[in-house]
C-alpha positions, 0 to 999 in steps of 0.5 A: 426023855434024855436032856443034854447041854453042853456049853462050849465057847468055841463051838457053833451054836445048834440045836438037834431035838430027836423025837418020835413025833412033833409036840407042844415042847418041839414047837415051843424049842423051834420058837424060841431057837427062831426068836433068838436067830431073830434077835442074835441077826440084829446085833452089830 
């Protein structure tokens, strides 16, 4: 498994998660990313 962050102010935000088939990680990254989508829409 490769993990890869790169941290740009200037860029949108996005997550792209290859993978050979859904998991507990695959799950556990679409939670978090719909928690923080959640979270980052009720900022003013």
């Amino acid at each position: 498994m490769k993990y890869k962050l790169i941290i740009d102010k200037n860029a949108d935000e996005e997550i792209i998660a290859i993978v050979h088939a859904p998991s507990s990680l695959t799950q556990r990254i679409e939670e978090l990313a719909v928690v923080f989508l959640q979270n980052f829409k009720k900022q003013p």
